[in-house]
VOBA-1610 file (N, C-alpha, C; in pm, whole numbers, padded with zeros to 5 digits, always signed):
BEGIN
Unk+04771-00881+04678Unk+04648-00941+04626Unk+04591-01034+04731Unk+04485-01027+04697Unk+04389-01090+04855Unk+04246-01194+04800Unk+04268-01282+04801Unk+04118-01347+04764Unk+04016-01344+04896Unk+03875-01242+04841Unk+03803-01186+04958Unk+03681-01329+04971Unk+03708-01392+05079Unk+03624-01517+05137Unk+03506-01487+05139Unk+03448-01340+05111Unk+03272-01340+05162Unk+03218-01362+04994Unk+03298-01367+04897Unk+03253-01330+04790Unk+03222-01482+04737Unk+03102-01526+04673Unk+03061-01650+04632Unk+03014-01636+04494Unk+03019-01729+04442Unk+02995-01722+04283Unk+02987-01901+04250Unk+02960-01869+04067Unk+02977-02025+04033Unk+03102-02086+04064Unk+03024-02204+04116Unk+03190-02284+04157Unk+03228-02338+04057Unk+03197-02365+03912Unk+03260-02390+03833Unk+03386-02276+03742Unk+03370-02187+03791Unk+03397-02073+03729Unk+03529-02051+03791Unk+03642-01976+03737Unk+03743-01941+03717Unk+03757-01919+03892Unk+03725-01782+03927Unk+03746-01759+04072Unk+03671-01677+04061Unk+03538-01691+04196Unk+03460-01564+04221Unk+03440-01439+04214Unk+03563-01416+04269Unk+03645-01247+04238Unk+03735-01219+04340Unk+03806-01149+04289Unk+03956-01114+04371Unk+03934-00938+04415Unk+04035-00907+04519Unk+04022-00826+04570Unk+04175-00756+04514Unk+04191-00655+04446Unk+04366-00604+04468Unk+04336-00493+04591Unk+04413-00474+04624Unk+04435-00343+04788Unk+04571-00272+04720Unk+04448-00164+04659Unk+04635-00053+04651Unk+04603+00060+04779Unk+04674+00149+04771Unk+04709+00261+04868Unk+04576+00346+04870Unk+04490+00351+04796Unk+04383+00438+04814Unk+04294+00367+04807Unk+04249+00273+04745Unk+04127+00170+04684Unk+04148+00050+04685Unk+04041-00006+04686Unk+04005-00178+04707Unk+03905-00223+04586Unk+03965-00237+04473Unk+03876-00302+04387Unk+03842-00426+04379Unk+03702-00512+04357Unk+03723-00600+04336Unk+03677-00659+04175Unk+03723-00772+04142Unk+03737-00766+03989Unk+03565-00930+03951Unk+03509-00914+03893Unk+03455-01036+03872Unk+03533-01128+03778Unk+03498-01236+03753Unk+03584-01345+03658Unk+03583-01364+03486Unk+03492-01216+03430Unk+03513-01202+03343Unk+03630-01093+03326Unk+03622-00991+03397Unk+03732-00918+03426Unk+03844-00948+03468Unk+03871-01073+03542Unk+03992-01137+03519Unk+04056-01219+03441Unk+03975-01246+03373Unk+03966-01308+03239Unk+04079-01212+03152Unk+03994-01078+03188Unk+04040-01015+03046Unk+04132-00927+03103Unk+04206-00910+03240Unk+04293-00829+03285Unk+04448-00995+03234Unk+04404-01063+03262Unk+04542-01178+03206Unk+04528-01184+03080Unk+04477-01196+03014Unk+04442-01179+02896Unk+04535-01061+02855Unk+04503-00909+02892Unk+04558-00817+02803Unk+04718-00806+02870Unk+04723-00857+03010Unk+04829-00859+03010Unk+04976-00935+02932Unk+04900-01053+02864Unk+04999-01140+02811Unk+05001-01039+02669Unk+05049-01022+02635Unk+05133-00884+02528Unk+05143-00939+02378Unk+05218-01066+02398Unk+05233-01129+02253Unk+05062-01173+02184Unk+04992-01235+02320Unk+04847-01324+02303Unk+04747-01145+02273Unk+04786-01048+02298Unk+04708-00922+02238Unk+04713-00884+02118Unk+04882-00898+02100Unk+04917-00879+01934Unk+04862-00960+01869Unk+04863-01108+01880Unk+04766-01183+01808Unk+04594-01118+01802Unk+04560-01112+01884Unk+04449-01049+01865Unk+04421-00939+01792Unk+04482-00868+01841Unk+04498-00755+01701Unk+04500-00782+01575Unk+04622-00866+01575Unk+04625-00921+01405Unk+04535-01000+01332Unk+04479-01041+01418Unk+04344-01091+01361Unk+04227-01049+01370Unk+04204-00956+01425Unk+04054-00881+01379Unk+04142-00787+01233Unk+04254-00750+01240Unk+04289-00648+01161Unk+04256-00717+00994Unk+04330-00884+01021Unk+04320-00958+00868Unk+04158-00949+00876Unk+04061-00980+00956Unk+03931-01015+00943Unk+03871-00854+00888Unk+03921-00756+00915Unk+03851-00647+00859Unk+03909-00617+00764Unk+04067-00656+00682Unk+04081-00661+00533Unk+03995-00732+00481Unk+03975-00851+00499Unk+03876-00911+00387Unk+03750-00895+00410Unk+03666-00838+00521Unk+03564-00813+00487Unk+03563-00659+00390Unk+03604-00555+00508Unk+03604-00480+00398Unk+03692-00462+00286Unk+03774-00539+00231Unk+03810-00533+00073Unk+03716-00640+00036Unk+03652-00695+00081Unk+03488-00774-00014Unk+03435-00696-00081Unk+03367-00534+00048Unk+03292-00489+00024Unk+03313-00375-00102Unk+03441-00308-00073Unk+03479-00214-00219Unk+03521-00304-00292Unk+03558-00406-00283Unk+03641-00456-00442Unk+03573-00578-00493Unk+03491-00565-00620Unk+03375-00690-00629Unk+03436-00823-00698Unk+03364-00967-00675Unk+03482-01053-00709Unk+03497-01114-00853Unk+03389-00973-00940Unk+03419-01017-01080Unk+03619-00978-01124Unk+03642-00914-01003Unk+03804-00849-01034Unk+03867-00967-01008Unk+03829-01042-00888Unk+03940-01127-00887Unk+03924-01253-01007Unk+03817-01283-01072Unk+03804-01383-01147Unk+03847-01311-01309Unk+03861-01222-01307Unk+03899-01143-01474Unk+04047-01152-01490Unk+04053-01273-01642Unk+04179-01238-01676Unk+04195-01193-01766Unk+04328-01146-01797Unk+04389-01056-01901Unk+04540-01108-01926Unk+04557-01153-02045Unk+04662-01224-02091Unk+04797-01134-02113Unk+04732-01031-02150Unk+04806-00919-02207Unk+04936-00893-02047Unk+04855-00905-01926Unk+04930-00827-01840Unk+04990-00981-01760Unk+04975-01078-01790Unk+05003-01241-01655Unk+05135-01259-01655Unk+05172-01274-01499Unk+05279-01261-01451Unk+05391-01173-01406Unk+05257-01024-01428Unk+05340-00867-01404Unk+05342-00904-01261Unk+05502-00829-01225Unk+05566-00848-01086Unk+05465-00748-00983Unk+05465-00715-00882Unk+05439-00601-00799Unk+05457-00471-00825Unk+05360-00382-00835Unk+05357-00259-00914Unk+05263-00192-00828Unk+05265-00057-00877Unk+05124+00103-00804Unk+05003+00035-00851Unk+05050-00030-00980Unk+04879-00117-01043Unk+04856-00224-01011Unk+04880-00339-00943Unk+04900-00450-00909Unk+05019-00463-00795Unk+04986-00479-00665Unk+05042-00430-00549Unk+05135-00599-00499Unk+05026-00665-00561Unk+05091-00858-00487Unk+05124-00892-00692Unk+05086-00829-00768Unk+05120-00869-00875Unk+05019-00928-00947Unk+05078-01029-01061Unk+04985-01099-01145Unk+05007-01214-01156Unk+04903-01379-01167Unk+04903-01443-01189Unk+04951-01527-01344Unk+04882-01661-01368Unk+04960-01707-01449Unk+04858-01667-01568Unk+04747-01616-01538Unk+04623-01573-01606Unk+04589-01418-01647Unk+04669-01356-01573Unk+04680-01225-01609Unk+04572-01169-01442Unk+04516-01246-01324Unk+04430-01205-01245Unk+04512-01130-01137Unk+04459-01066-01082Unk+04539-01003-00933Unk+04537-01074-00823Unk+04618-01089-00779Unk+04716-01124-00665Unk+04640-01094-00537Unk+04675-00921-00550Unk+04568-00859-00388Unk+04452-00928-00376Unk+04390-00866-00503Unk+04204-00888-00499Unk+04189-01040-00465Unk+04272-01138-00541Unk+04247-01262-00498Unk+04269-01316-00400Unk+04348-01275-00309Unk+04399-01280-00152Unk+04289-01248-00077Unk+04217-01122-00140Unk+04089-01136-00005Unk+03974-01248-00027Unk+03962-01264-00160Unk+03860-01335-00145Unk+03860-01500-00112Unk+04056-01546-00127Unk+04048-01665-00100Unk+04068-01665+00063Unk+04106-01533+00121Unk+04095-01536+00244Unk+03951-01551+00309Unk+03877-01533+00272Unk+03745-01553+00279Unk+03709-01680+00292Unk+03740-01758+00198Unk+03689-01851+00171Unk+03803-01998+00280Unk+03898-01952+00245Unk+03933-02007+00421Unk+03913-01991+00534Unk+03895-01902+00603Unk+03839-01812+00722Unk+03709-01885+00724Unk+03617-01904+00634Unk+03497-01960+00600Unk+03483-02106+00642Unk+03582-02143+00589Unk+03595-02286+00580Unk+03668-02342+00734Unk+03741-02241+00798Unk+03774-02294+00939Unk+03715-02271+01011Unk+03585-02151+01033Unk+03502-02082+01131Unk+03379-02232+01135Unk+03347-02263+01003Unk+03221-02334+00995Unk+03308-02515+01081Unk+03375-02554+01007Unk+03462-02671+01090Unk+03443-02648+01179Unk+03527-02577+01243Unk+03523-02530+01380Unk+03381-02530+01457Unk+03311-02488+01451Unk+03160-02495+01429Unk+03126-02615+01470Unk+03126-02700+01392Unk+03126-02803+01351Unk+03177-02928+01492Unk+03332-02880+01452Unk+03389-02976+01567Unk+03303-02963+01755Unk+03306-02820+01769Unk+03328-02775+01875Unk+03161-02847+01912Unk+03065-02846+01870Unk+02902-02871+01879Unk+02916-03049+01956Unk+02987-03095+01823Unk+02980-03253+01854Unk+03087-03269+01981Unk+03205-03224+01999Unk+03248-03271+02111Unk+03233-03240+02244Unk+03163-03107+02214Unk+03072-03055+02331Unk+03023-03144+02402Unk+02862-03203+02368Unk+02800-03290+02314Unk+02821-03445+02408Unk+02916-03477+02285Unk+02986-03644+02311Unk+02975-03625+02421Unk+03096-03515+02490Unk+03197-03553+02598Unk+03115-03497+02721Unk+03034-03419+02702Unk+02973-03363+02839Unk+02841-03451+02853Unk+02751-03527+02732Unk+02657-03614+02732Unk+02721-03755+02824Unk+02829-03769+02776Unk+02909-03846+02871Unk+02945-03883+03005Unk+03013-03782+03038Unk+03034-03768+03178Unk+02905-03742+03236Unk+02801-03680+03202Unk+02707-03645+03315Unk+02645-03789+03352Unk+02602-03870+03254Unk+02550-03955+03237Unk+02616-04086+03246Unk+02753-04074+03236Unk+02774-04164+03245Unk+02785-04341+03263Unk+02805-04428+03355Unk+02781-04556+03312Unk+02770-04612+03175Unk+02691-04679+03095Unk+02708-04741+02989Unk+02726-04634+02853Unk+02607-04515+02889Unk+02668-04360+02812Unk+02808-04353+02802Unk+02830-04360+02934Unk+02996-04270+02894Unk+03078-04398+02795Unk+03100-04517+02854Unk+03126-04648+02806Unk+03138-04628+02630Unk+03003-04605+02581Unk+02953-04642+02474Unk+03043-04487+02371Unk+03003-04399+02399Unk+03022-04274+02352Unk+03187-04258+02398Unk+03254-04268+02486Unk+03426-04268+02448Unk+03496-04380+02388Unk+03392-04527+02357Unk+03452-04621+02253Unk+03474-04570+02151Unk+03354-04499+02080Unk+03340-04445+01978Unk+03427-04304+01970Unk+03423-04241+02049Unk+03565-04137+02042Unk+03693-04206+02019Unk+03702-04324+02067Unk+03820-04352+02016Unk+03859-04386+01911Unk+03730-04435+01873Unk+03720-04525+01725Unk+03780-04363+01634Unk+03731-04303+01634Unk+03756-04207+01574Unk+03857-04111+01595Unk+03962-04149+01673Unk+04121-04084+01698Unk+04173-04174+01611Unk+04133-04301+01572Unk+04242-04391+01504Unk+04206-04348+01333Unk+04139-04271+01342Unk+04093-04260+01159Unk+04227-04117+01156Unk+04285-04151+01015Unk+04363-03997+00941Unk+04280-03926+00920Unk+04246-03827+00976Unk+04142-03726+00949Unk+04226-03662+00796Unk+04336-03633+00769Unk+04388-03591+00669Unk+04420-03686+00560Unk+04424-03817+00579Unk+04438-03905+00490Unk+04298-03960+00399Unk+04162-03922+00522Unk+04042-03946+00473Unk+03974-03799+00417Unk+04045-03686+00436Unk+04045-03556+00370Unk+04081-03573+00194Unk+04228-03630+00203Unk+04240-03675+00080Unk+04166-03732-00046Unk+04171-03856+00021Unk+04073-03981-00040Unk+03962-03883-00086Unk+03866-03831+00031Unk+03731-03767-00033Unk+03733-03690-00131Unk+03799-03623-00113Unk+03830-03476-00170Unk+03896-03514-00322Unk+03950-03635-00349Unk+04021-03666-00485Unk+03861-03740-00578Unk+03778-03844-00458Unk+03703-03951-00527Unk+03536-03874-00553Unk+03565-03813-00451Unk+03394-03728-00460Unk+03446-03567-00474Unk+03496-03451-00447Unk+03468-03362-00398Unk+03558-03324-00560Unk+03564-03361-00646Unk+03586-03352-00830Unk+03426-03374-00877Unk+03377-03463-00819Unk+03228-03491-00901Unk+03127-03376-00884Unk+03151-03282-00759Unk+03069-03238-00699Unk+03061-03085-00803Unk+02967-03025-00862Unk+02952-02915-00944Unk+02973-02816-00840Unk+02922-02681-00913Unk+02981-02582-00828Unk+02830-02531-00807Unk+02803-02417-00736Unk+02702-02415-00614Unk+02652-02285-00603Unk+02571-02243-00608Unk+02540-02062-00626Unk+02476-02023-00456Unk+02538-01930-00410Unk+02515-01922-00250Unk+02560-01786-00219Unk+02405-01707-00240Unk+02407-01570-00211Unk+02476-01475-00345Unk+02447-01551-00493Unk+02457-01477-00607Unk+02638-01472-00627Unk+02685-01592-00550Unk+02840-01592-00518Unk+02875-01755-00626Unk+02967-01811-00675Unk+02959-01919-00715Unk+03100-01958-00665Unk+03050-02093-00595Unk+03160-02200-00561Unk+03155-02286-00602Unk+03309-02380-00560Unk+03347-02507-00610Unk+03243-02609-00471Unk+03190-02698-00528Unk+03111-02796-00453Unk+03213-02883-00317Unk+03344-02885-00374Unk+03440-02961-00291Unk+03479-02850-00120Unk+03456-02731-00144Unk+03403-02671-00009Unk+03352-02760+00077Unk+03225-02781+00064Unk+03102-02914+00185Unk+03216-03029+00214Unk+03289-03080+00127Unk+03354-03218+00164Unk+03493-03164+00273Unk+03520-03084+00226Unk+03667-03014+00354Unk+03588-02963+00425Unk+03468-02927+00423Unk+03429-02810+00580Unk+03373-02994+00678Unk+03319-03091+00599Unk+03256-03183+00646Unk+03395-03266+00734Unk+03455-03312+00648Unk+03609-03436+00703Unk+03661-03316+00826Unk+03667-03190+00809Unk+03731-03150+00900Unk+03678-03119+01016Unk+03532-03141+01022Unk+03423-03060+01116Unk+03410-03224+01177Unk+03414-03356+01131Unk+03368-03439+01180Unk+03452-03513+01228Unk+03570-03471+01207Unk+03707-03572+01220Unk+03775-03507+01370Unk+03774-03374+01370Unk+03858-03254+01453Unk+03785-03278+01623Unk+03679-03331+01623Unk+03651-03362+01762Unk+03669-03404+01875Unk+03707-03507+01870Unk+03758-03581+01958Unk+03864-03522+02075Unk+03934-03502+02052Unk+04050-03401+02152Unk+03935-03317+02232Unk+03878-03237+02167Unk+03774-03144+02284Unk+03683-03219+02371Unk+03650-03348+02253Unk+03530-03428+02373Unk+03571-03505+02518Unk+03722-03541+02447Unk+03806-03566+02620Unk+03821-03498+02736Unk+03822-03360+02689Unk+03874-03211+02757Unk+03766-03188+02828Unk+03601-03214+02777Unk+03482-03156+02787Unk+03446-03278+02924Unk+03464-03370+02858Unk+03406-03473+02967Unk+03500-03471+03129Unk+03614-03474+03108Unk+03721-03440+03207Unk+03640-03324+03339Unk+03631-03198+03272Unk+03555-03123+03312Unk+03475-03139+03383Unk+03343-03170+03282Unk+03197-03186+03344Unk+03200-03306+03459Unk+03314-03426+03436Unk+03322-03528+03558Unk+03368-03489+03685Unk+03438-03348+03703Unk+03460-03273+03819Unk+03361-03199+03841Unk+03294-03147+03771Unk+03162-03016+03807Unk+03034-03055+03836Unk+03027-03211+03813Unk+02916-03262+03842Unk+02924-03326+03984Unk+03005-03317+04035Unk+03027-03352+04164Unk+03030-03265+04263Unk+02970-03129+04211Unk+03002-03005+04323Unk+02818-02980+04412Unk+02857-02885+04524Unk+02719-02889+04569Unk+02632-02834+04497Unk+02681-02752+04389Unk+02555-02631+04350Unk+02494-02767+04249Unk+02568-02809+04213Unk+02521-02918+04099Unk+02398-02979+04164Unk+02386-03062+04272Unk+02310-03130+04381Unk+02219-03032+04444Unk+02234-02879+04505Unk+02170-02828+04482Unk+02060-02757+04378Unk+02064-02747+04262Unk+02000-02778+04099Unk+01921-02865+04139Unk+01974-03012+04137Unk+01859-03152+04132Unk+01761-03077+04218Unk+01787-03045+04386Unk+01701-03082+04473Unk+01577-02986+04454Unk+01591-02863+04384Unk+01516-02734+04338Unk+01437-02795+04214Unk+01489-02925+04188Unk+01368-02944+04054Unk+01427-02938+03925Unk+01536-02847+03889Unk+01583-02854+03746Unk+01658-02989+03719Unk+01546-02992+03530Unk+01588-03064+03473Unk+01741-03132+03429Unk+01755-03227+03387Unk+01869-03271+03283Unk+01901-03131+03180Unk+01873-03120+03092Unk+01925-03010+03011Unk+01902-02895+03041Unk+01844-02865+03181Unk+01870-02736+03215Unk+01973-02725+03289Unk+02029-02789+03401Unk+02166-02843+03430Unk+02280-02861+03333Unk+02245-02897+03245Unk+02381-02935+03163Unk+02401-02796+03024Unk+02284-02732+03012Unk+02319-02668+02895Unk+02352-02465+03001Unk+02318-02456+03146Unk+02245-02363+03215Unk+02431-02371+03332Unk+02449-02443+03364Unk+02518-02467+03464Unk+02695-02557+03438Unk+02640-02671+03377Unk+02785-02746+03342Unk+02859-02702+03203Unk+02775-02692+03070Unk+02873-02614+03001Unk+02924-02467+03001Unk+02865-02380+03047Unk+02917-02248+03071Unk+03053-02235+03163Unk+03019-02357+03290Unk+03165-02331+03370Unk+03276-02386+03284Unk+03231-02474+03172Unk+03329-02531+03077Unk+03368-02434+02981Unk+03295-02375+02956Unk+03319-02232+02812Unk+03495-02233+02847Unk+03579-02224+02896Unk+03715-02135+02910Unk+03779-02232+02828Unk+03801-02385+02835Unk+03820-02472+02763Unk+03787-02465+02608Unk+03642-02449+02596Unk+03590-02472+02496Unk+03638-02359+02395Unk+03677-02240+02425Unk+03704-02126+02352Unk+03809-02163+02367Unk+03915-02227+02477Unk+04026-02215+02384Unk+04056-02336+02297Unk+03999-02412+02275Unk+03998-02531+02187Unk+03925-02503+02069Unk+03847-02399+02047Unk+03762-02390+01914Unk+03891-02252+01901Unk+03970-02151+01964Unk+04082-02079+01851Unk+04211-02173+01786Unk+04250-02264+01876Unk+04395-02355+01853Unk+04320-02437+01708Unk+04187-02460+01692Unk+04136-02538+01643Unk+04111-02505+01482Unk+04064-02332+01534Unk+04065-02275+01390Unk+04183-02246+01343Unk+04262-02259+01366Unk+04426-02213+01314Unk+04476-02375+01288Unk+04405-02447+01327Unk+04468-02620+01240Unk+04344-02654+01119Unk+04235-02601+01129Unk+04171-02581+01028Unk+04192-02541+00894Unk+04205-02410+00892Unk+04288-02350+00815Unk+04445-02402+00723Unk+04513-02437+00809Unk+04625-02513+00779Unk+04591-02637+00712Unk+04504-02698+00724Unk+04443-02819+00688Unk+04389-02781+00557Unk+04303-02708+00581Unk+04207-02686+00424Unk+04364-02607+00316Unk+04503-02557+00376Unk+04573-02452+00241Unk+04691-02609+00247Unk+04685-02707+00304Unk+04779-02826+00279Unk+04707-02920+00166Unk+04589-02971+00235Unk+04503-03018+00074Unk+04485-02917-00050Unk+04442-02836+00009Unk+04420-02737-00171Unk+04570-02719-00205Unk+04660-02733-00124Unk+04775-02739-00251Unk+04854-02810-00274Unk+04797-02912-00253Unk+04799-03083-00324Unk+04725-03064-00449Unk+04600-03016-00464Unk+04507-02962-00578Unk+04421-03061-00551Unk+04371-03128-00394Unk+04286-03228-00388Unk+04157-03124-00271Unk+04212-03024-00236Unk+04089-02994-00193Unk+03987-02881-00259Unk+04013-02753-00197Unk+03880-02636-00331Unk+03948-02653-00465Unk+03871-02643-00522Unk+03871-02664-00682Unk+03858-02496-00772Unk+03906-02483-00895Unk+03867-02357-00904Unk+03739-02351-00989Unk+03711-02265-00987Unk+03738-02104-01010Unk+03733-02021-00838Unk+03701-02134-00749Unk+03673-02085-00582Unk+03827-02071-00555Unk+03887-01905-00531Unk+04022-01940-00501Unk+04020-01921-00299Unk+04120-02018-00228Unk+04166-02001-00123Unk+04348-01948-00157Unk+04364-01960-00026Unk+04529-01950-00042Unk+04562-02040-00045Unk+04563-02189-00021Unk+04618-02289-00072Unk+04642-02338-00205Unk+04503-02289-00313Unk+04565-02356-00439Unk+04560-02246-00498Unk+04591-02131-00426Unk+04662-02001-00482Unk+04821-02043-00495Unk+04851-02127-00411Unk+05015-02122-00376Unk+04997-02288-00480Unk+04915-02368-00496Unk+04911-02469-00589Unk+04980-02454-00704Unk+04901-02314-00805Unk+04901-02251-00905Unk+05014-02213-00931Unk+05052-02152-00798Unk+05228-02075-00829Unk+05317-02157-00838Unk+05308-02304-00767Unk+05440-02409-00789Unk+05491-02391-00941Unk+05437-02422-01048Unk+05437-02444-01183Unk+05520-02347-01223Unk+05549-02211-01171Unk+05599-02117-01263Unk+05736-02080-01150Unk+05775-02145-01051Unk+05865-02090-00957Unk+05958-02099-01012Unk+06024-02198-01163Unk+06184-02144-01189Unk+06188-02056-01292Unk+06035-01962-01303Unk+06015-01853-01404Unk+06055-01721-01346Unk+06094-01750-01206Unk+06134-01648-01130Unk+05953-01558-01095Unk+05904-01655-01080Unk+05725-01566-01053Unk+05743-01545-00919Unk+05845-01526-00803Unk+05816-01542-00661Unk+05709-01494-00599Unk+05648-01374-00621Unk+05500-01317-00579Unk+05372-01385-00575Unk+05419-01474-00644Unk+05294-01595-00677Unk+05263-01644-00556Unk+05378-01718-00513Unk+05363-01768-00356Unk+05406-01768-00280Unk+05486-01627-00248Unk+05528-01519-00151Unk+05363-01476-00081Unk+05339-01392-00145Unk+05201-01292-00077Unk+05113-01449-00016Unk+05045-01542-00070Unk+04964-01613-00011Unk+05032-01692+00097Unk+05111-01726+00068Unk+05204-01782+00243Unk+05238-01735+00305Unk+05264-01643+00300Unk+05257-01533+00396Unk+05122-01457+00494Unk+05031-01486+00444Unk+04917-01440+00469Unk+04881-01558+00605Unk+04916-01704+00499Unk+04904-01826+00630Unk+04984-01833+00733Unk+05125-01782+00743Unk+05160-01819+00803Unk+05110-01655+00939Unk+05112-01577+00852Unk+05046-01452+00952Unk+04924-01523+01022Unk+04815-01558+00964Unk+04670-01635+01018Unk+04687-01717+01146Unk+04792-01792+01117Unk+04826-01941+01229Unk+04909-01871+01346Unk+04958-01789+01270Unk+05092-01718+01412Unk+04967-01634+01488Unk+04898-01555+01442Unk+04847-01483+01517Unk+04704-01566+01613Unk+04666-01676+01531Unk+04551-01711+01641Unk+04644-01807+01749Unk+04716-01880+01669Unk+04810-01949+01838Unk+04822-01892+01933Unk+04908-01735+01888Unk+04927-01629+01971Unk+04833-01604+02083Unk+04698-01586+02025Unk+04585-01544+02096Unk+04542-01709+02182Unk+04518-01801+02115Unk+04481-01945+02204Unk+04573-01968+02315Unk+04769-01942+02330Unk+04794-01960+02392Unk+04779-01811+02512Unk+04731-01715+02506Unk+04691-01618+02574Unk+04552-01638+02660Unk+04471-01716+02567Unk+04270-01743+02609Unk+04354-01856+02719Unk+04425-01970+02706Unk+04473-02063+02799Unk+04515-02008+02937Unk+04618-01911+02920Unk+04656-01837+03052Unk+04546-01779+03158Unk+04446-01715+03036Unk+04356-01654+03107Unk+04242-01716+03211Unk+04227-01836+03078Unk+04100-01908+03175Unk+04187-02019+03294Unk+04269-02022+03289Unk+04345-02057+03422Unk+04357-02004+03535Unk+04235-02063+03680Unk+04243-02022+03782Unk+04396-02035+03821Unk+04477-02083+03778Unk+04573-02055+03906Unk+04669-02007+03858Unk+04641-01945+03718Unk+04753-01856+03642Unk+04763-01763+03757Unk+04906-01690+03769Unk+04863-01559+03825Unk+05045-01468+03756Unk+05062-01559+03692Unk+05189-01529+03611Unk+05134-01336+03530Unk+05031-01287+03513Unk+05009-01190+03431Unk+04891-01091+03544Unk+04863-01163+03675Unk+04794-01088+03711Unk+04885-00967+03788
//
């Protein structure tokens, strides 16, 4: 392997492009392609990937054939039937299904960590790169306040909300779908709390990339402030930022199925897998194990597989990985 010196690119960027020299050919690769040649090489960080588009296309498509008047219909006659050809995860304490309700509370977590996530990733963007570019009394002012906000329990003030307001809150009609109102208060504590860590990461960054020539070259051509910073300094940052918005959605998630099964975060009739597995505590010396077998299982599949993949996006966007090239 040969890094070819004529080849120039963003200097914020991973590496321009590499040259391999086999016996017949000289390819050279650009830095999205090396991206994704370490990437597929790390094996475990693929399987994750896999496993998670695979859960993401169960629940979309079991949304789409299976409608969610099934998962909300009970039947007394049949609650608490084990795993069967008719009921595959079984029956609840209500007589509802197990499967059907698995996709849709998968949904509604997936939902609830994509939008957080969302959420987090915007503001610490933001903070931390508004920061560093700008720095002096900016940066000063804006990492006080990041700090101020590492010292808050993001999960302890998850609580609190979620017990004092996110009970008051009615439920919510959104796209002919009906939810519990306490959704907004977990997508909010977790979207506003979860920042900070990236805005350190972000500013770190941009305080090295703003010091390069192309940067100085930019000024002298005339471009603006936010064409510089939204055109040039966060894109060489993207490798970071993606892998801090997957590690991020997989503590999301975990977050929103630890409160809901406390019974302080979604409320029902909105089921997630957390106060799917809430529900099942109550009946575990009834011998109900399916109750909260199938939904913990589902989480702990969710978290294993995006780590999997975050600690794979890490390897990749690492210029000086070369462990997989």
């Amino acid at each position: 392997m040969a890094v070819n010196p004529d080849i120039t690119g963003s200097p914020g960027s991973s590496i321009a492009a590499i040259e391999f020299v086999g016996e017949e050919s000289k390819r050279i690769l650009t830095p999205s392609q090396l991206i994704w040649r370490r990437f597929r090489k790390h094996r475990m960080a693929l399987l994750g990937a896999i496993g998670t588009v695979l859960l993401f296309i169960f629940i979309i498509a079991g949304s789409i054939l299976i409608p969610e008047s099934i998962a909300n219909e009970a039947d007394l006659t049949r609650r608490m039937t084990p795993p069967s050809d008719i009921h595959w995860f079984g029956t609840d304490s209500v007589g509802r299904d197990i499967f059907v309700r698995i996709i849709y509370g998968g949904q509604i977590s997936l939902f609830i960590g994509v939008l957080s996530v969302l959420m987090s990733v915007s503001l610490g963007t933001l903070v931390g790169g508004i920061a560093a570019y700008y720095g002096g009394w900016v940066d000063s002012l804006l990492m006080r306040f990041t700090e101020a906000m590492l010292a808050i329990p993001s999960l302890f003030l998850l609580i609190v909300l979620a017990k004092f307001i996110g009970r008051n809150i009615g439920q919510v009609q959104i796209l002919g779908r009906t939810f519990s109102g306490s959704i907004g208060i977990v997508i909010l504590v977790i979207g506003l709390t979860s920042w900070t860590y990236l805005a350190r990461i972000v500013r770190a960054n941009v305080l090295s990339l703003k010091e390069l020539d192309y940067i100085s070259a930019a000024k002298a051509l005339g471009s603006n402030n936010a064409r510089i910073f939204f055109s040039h300094l966060i894109p060489n940052t993207l490798g970071a930022i993606i892998v801090a918005s997957t590690l991020g959605l997989a503590s999301s998630i975990l977050t929103e199925a630890y409160v809901s099964f406390l019974g302080l975060g979604v409320q029902p009739p909105t089921a997630t897998w957390g106060n799917m597995m809430q529900q099942a505590q109550s009946f575990l010396s009834q011998g109900a194990w399916w109750m909260w077998v199938f939904p913990s299982l589902f989480i702990i599949f969710i978290i294993l597989c995006i780590n999997l993949m975050g600690d794979g996006l890490r390897d990749a966007f690492d210029p000086r990985s070369t462990r997989h090239l």
